[in-house]
N, C-alpha and C positions, 0 to 999 in steps of 0.2 A: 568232782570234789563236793563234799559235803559241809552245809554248813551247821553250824555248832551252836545252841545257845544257849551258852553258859550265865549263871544268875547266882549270884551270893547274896542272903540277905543280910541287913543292915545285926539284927538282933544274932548272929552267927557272930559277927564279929565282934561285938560288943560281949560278949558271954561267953565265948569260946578263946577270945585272942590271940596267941600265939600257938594252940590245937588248929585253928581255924585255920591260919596263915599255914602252918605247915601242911595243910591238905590242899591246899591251894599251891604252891608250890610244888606239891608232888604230881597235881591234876595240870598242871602248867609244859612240866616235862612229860608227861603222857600225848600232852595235848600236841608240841614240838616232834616226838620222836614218828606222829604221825600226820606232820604239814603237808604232808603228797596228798592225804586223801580227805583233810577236816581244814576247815577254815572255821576259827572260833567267834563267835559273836557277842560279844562281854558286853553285856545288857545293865544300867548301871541306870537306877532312879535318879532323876536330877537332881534332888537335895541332898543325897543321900552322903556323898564328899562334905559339904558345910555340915550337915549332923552328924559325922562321925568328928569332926573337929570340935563342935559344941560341946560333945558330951564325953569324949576320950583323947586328947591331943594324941597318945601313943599308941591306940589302938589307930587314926588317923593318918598317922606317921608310916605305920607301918603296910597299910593299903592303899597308901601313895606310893612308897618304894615296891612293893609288889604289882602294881601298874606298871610303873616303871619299868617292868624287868618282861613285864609283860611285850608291854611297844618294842621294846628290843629283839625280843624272838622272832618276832613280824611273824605271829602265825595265826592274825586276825586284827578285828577292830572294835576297840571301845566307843558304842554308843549311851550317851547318857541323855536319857528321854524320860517323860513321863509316861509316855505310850510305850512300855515295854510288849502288849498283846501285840501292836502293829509288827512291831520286830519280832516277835515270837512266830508269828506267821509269813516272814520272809524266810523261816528255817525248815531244814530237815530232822531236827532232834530236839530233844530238852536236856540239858545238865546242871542240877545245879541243887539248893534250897528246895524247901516243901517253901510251896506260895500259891494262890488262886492260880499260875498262871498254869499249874498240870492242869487245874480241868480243862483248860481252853485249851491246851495241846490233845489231851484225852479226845477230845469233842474231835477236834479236827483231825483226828486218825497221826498226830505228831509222837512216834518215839519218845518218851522219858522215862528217865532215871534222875533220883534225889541222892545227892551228896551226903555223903555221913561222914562228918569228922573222926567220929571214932574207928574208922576205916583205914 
């Protein structure tokens, strides 16, 4: 099995909102219809839950219930760290946002691919 690590950035949800969520939900059911061979790694900065409720209750709202639906699937685990590179490096791939963290994937010979909502 392979593990998966997925990354949304804060600024996707905030500017994109309901575009965002629905590609995340479609990248959800991808992620499910292939739990025999991916174990997903939902890599989540630790503020990143209290700044989305600071700045958008509903954008908030809404990536609380998509968690939600996430744990339910059980086809991986939400880690919320500030050390997203340590976790990036217990992986076999990258999915997710543009962020500093391709190069460190890049460097370590790590698989990615960057999400596009308009996908």
């Amino acid at each position: 099995m392979k593990k998966l690590f997925y990354y949304i950035d804060i600024c996707i949800l905030l500017s994109k909102e309901e575009k965002a969520f629905e590609k995340i939900r479609r990248c959800l059911d991808i992620f499910e219809e292939n739990k025999d061979s991916l174990f997903i790694v939902w890599a989540i900065p630790q503020a990143m839950r209290k700044d989305l409720s600071l700045l958008n209750a509903d954008v908030a709202k809404g990536f609380e219930t998509i968690l939600e639906g996430f744990q339910k699937r059980e086809i991986g685990e939400i880690i919320e760290t500030d050390d997203l590179l340590s976790v990036l490096l217990t992986c076999d791939a990258y999915y997710g946002d543009c962020s500093d963290l391709l190069y460190h994937a890049k460097k370590k010979g790590i698989p990615a691919m960057i999400e596009d909502v308009n996908l």
